[in-house]
VEXKOLTI-713408 format. One line per field, with one value per residue: residue number from 1; chain; z, x, y of N, C-alpha, C, O in turn. Coordinates in steps of 0.02 Angstrom, whole numbers. Last residue first. Layout:
seq: c(NUM, ...)
mol: c(A, ...)
npz: c(Z, ...)
npx: c(X, ...)
npy: c(Y, ...)
capz: c(Z, ...)
capx: c(X, ...)
capy: c(Y, ...)
cpz: c(Z, ...)
cpx: c(X, ...)
cpy: c(Y, ...)
opz: c(Z, ...)
opx: c(X, ...)
opy: c(Y, ...)
end
This chain:
seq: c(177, 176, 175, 174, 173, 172, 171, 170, 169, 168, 167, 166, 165, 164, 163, 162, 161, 160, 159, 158, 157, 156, 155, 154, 153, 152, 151, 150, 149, 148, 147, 146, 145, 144, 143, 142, 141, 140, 139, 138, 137, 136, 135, 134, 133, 132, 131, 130, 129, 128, 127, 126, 125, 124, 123, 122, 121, 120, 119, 118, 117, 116, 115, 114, 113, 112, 111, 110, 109, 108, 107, 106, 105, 104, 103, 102, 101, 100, 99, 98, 97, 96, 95, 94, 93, 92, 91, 90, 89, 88, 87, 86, 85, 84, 83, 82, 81, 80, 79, 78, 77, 76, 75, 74, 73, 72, 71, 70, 69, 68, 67, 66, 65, 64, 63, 62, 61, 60, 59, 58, 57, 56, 55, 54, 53, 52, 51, 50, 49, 48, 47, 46, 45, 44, 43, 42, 41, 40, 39, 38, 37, 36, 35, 34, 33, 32, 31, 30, 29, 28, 27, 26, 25, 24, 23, 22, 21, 20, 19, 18, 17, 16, 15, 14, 13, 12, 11, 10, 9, 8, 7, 6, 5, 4, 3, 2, 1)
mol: c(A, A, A, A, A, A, A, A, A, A, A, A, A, A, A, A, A, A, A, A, A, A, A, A, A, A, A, A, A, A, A, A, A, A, A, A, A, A, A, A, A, A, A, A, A, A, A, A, A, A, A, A, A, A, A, A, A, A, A, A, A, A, A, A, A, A, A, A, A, A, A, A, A, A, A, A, A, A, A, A, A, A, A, A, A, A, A, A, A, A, A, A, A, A, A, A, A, A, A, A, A, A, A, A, A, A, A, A, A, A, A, A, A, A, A, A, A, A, A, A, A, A, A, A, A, A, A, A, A, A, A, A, A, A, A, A, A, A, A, A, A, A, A, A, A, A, A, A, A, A, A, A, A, A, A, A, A, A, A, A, A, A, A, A, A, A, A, A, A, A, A, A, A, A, A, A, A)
npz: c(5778, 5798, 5737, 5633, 5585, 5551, 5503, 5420, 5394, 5281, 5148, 5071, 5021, 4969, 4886, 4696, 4616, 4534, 4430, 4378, 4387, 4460, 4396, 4247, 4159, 4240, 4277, 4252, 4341, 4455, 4464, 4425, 4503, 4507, 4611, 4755, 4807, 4845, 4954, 4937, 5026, 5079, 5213, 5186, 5253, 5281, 5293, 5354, 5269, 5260, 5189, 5075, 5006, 5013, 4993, 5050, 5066, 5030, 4927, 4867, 4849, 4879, 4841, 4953, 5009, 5050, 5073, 5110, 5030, 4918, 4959, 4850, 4745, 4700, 4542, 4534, 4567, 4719, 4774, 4757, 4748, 4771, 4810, 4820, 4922, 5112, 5240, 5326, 5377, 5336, 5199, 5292, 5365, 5254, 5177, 5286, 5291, 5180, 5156, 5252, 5231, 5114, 5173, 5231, 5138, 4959, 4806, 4700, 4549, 4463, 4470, 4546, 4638, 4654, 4763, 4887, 5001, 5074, 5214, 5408, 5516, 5635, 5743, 5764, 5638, 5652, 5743, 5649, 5595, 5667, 5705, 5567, 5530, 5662, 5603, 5485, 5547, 5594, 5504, 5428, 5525, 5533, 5374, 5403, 5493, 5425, 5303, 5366, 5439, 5356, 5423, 5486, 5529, 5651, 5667, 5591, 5695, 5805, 5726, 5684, 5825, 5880, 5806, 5827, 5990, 6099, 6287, 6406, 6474, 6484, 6638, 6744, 6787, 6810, 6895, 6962, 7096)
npx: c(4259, 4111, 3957, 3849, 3742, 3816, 3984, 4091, 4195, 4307, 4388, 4541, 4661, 4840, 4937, 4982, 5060, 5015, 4991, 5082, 5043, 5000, 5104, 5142, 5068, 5072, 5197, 5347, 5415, 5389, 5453, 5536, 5543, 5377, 5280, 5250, 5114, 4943, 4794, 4661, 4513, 4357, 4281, 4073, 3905, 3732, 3623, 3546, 3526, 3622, 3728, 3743, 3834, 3943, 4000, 4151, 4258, 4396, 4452, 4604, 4789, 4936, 5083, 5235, 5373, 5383, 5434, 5495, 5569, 5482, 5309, 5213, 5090, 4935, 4848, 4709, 4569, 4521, 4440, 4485, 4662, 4794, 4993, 5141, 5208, 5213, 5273, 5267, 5159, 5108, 5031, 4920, 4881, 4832, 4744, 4625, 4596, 4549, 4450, 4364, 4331, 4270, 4167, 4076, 4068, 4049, 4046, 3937, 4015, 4105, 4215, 4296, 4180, 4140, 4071, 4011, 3985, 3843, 3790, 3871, 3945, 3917, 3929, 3796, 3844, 3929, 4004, 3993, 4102, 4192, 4200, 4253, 4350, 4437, 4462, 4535, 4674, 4679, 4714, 4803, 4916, 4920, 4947, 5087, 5157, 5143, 5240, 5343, 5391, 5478, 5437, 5361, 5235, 5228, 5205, 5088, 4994, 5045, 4981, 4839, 4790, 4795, 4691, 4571, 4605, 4563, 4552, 4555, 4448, 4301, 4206, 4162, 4303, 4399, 4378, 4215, 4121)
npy: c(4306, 4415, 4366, 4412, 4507, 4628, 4552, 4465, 4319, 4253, 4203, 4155, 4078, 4026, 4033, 4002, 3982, 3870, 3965, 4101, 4235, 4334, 4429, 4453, 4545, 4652, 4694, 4709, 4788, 4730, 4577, 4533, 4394, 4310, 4283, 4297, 4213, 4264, 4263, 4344, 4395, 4471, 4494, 4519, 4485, 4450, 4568, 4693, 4789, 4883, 4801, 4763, 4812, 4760, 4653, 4624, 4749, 4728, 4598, 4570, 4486, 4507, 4440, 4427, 4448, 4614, 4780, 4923, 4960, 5006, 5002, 4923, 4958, 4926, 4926, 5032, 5069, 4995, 4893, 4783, 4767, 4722, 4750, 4690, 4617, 4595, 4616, 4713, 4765, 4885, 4832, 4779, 4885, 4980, 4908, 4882, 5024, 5046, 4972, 5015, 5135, 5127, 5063, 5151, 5225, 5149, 5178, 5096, 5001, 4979, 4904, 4993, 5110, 5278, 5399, 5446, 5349, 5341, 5237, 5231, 5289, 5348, 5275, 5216, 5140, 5041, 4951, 4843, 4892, 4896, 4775, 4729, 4801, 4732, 4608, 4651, 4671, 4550, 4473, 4546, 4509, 4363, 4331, 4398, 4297, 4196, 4211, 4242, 4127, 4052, 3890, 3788, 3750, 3753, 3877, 3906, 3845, 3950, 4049, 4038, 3981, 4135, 4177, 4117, 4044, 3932, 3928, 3902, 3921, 3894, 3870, 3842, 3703, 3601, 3541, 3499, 3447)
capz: c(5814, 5789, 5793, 5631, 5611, 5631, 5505, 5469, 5372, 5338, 5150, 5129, 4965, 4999, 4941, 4781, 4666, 4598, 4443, 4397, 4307, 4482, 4461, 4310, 4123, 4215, 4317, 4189, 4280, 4462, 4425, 4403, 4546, 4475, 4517, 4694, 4813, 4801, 4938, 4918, 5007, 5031, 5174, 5230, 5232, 5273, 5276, 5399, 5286, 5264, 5268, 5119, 4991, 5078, 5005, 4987, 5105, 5090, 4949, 4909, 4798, 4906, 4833, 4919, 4952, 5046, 5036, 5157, 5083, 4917, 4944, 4918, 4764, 4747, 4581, 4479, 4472, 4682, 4766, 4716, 4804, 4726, 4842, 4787, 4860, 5009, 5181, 5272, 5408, 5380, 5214, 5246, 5399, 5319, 5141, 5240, 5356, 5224, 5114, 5262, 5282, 5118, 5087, 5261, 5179, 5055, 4844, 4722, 4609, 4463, 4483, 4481, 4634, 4603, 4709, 4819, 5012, 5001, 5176, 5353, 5439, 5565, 5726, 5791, 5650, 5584, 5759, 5730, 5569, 5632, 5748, 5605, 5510, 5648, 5671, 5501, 5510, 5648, 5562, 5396, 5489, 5568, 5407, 5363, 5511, 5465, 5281, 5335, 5473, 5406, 5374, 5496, 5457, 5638, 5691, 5570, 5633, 5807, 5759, 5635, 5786, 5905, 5805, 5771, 5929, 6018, 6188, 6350, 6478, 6462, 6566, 6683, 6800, 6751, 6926, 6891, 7051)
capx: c(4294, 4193, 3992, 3897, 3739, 3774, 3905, 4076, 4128, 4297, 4316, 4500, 4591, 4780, 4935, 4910, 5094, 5037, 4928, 5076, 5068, 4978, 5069, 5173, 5091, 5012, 5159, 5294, 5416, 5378, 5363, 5554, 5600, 5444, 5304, 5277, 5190, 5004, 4884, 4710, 4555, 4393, 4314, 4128, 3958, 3799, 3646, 3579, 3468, 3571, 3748, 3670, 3766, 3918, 3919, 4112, 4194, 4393, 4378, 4567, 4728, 4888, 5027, 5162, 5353, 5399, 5414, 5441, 5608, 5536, 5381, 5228, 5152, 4966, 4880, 4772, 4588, 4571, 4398, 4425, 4596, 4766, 4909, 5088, 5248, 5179, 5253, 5324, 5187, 5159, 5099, 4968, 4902, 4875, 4783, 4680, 4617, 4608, 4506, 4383, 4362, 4333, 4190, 4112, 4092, 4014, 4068, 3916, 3961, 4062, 4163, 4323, 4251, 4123, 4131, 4024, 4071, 3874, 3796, 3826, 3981, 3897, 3992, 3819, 3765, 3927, 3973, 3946, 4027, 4182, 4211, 4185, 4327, 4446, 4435, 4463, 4627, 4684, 4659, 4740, 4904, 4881, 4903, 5045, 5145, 5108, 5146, 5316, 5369, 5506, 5440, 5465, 5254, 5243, 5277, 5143, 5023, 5034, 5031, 4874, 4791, 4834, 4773, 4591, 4594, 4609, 4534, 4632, 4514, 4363, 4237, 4107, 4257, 4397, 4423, 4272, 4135)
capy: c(4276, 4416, 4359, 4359, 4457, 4634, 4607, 4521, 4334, 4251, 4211, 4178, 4101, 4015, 3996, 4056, 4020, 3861, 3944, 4019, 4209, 4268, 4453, 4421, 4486, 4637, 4666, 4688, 4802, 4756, 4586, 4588, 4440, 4333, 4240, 4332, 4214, 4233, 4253, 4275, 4406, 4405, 4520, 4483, 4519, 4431, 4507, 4648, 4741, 4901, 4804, 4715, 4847, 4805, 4610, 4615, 4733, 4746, 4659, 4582, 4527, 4510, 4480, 4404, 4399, 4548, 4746, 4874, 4965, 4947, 5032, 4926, 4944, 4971, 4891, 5020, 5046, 5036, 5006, 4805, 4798, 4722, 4723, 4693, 4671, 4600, 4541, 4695, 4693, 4897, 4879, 4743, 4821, 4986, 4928, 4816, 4958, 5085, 4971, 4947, 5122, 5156, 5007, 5082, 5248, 5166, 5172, 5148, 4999, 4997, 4877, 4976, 5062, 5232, 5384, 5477, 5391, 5346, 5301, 5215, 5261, 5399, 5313, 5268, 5183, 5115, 5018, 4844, 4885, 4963, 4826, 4668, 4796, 4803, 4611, 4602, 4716, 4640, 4447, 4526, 4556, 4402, 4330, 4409, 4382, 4176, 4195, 4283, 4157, 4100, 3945, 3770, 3742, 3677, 3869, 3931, 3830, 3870, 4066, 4049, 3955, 4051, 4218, 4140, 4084, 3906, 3940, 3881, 3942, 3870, 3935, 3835, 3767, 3655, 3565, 3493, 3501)
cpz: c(5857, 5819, 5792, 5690, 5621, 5631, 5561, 5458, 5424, 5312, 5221, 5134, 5053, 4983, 4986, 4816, 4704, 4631, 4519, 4429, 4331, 4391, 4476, 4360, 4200, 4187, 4296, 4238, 4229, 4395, 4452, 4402, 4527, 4517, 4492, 4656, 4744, 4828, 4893, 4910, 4972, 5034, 5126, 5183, 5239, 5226, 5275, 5379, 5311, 5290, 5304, 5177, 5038, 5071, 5067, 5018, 5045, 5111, 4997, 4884, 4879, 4874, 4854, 4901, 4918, 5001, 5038, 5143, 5148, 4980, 4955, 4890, 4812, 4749, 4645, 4567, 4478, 4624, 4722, 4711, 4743, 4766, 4781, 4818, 4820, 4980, 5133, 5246, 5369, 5408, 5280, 5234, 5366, 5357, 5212, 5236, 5320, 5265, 5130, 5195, 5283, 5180, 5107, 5240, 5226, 5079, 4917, 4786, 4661, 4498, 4441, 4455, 4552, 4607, 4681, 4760, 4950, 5027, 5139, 5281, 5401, 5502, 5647, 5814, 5692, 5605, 5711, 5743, 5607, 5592, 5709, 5659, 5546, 5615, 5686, 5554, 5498, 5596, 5603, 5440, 5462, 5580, 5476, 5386, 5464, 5496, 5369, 5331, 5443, 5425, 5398, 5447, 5456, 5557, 5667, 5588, 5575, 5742, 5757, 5674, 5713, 5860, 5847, 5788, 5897, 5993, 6143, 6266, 6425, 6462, 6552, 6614, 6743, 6757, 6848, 6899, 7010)
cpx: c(4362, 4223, 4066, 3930, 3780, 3762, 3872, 4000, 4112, 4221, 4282, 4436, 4545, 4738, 4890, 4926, 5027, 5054, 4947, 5027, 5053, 5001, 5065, 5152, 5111, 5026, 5110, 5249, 5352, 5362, 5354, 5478, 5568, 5475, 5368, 5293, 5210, 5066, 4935, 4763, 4603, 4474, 4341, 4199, 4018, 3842, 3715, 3612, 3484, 3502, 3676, 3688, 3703, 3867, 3902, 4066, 4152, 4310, 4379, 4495, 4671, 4827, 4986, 5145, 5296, 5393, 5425, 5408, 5548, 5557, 5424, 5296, 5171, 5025, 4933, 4798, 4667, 4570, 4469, 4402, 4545, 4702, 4848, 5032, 5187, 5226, 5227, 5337, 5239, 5178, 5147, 5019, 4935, 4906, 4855, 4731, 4661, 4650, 4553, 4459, 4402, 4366, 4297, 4170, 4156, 4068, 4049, 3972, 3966, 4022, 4099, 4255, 4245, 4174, 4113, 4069, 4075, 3932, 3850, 3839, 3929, 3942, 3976, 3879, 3796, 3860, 3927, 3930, 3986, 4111, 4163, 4167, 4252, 4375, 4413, 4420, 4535, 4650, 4649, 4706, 4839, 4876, 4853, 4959, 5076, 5098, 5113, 5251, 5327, 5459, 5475, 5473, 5348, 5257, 5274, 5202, 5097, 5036, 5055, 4965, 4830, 4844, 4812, 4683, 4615, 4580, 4596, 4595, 4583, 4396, 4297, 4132, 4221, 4363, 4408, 4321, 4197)
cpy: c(4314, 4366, 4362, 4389, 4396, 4556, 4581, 4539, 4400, 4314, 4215, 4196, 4095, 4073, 4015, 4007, 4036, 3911, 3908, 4002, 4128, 4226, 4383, 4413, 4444, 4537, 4637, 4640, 4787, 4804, 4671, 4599, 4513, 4371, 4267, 4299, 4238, 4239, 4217, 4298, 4323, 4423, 4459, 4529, 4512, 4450, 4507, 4582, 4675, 4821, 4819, 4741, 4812, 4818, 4692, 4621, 4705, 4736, 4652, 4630, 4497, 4545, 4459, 4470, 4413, 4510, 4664, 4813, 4922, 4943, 4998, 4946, 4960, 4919, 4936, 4976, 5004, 5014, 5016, 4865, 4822, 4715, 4760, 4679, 4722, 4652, 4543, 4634, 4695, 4806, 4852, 4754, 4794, 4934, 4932, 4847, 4920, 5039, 4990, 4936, 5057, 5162, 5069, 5051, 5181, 5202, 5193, 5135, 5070, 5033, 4888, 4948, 5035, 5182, 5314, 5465, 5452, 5383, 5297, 5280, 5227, 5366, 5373, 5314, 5261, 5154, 5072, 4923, 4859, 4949, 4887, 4732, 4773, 4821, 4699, 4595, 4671, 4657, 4506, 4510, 4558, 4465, 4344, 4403, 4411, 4278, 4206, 4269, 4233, 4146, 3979, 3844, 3739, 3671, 3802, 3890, 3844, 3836, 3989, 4042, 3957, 4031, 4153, 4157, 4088, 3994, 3949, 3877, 3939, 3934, 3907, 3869, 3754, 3738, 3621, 3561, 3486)
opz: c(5894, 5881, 5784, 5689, 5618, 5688, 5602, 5405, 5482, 5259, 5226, 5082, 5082, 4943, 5046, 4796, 4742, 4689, 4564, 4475, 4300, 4353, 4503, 4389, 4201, 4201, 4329, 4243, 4189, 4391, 4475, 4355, 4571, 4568, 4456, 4675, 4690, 4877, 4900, 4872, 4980, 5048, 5147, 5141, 5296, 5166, 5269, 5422, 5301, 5323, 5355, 5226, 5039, 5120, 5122, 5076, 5001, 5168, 5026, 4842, 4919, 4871, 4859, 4919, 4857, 4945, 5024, 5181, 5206, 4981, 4999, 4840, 4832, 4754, 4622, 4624, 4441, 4613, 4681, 4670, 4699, 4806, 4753, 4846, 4798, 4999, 5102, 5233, 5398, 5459, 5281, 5245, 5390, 5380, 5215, 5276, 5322, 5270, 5108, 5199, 5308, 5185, 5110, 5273, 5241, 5041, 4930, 4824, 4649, 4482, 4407, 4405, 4511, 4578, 4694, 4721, 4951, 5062, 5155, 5281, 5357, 5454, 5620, 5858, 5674, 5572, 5728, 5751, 5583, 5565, 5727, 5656, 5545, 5652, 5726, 5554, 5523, 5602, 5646, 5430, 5504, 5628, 5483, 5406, 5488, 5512, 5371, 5353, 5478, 5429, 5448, 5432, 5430, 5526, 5658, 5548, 5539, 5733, 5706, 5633, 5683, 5833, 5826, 5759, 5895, 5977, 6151, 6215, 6416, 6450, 6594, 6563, 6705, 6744, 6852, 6907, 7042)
opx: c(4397, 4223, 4091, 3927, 3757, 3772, 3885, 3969, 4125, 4203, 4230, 4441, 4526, 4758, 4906, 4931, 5025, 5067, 4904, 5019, 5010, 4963, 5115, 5191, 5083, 4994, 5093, 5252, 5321, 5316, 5298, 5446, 5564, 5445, 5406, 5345, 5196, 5070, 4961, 4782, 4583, 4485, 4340, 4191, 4035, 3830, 3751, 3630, 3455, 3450, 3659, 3667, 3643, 3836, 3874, 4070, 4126, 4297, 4369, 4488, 4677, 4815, 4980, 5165, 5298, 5406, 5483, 5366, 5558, 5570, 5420, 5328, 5152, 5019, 4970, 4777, 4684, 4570, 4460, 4364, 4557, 4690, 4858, 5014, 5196, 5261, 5216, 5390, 5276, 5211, 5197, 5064, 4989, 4962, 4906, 4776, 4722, 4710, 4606, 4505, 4458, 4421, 4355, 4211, 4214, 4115, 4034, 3956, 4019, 3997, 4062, 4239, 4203, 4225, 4055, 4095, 4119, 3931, 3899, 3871, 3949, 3966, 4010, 3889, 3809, 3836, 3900, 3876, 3930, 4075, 4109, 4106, 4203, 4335, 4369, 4359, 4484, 4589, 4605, 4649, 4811, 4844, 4792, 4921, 5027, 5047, 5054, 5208, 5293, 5476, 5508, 5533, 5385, 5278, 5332, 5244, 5134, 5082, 5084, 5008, 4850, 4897, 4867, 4724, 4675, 4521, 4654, 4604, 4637, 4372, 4340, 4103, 4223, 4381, 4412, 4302, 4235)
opy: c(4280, 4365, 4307, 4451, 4339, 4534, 4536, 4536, 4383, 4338, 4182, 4228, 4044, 4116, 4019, 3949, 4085, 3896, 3913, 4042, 4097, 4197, 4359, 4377, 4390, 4487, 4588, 4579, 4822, 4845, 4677, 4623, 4556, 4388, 4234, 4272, 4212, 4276, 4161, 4342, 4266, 4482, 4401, 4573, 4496, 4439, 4556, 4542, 4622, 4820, 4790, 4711, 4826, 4838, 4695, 4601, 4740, 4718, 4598, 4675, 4451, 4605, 4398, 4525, 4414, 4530, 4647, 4788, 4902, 4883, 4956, 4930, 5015, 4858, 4980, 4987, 4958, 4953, 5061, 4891, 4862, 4670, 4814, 4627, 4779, 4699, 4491, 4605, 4654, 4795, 4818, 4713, 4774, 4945, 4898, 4832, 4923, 5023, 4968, 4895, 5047, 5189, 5049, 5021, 5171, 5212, 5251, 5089, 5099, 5086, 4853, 4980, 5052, 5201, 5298, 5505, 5496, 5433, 5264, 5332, 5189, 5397, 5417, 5355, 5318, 5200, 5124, 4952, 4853, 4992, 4911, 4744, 4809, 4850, 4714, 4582, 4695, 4659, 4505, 4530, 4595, 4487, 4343, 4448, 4439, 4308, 4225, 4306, 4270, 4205, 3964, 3851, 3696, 3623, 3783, 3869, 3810, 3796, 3970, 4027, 3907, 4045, 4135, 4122, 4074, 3995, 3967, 3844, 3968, 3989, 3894, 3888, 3707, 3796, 3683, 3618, 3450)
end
């Protein structure tokens, strides 16, 4: 018999892994809070849509995102989520969400480096027929000191400031890491 057994023990997760990286980056540790900020809320999300049946989150929220498109129930849960996690890590200045028209500012007193542009649920309209769904999101590093003033012109002004472009995946048929 193998002293290991039939169950690993020393899994790599999602949240290791961002943690572990982080520390070999030498940062301060903002990008890496961040991100598992975003890995709670995601995991949250993947949860909340396993359950939507028999929590009553299927179905029209009655409203319309920037988009266009017919806002879910799901779609405003999942925007909540983000929106909440991101805030309270005190790593964005700026978050930029497909259900919202106008850019959300983070209050000064909670505010970090990045923006954070996001869909809390792309691909909800397939929740109904079980296809693949997920959240997007990308991390910039603030372009400027005053982008609070002249955001439109400043937000992702440098084409180097994204530090990275997410596409993790939720619904009945994908498995929560």
């Amino acid at each position: 018999m193998s002293d290991r057994g039939a169950f690993d023990t020393n899994v790599v997760t999602l949240t290791r892994f961002v943690l572990e990286e982080g520390r070999k980056a030498k940062g301060t540790g903002e990008l890496t809070t961040l991100l598992n900020s975003m890995c709670t809320a995601i995991k949250a999300i993947s949860t909340a849509v396993r359950k939507a049946g028999i929590a009553n989150l299927y179905g029209i929220a009655g409203s319309t995102n920037v988009t266009g498109d017919q806002v879910k129930k799901l779609d405003v849960l999942s925007n909540d989520l983000v929106i909440n996690m991101i805030k309270s890590s005190f790593t964005s200045c700026v978050l930029v969400s497909e259900e919202n028209e106008q850019a959300i500012i983070v209050e000064p007193e909670n505010r970090g480096k990045y923006v954070v542009c996001f869909d809390p649920l792309d691909g909800s309209s397939n929740i109904d027929c079980l296809a693949s769904i997920g959240t997007i999101f990308a991390i910039y590093r603030k372009a400027m000191q005053h982008i609070f003033t002249q955001m439109s012109q400043n937000i992702c002004k440098r084409r180097n400031s994204q530090r990275m472009e997410v596409h993790p995946m939720e619904g009945a048929m994908w498995a929560p890491w």
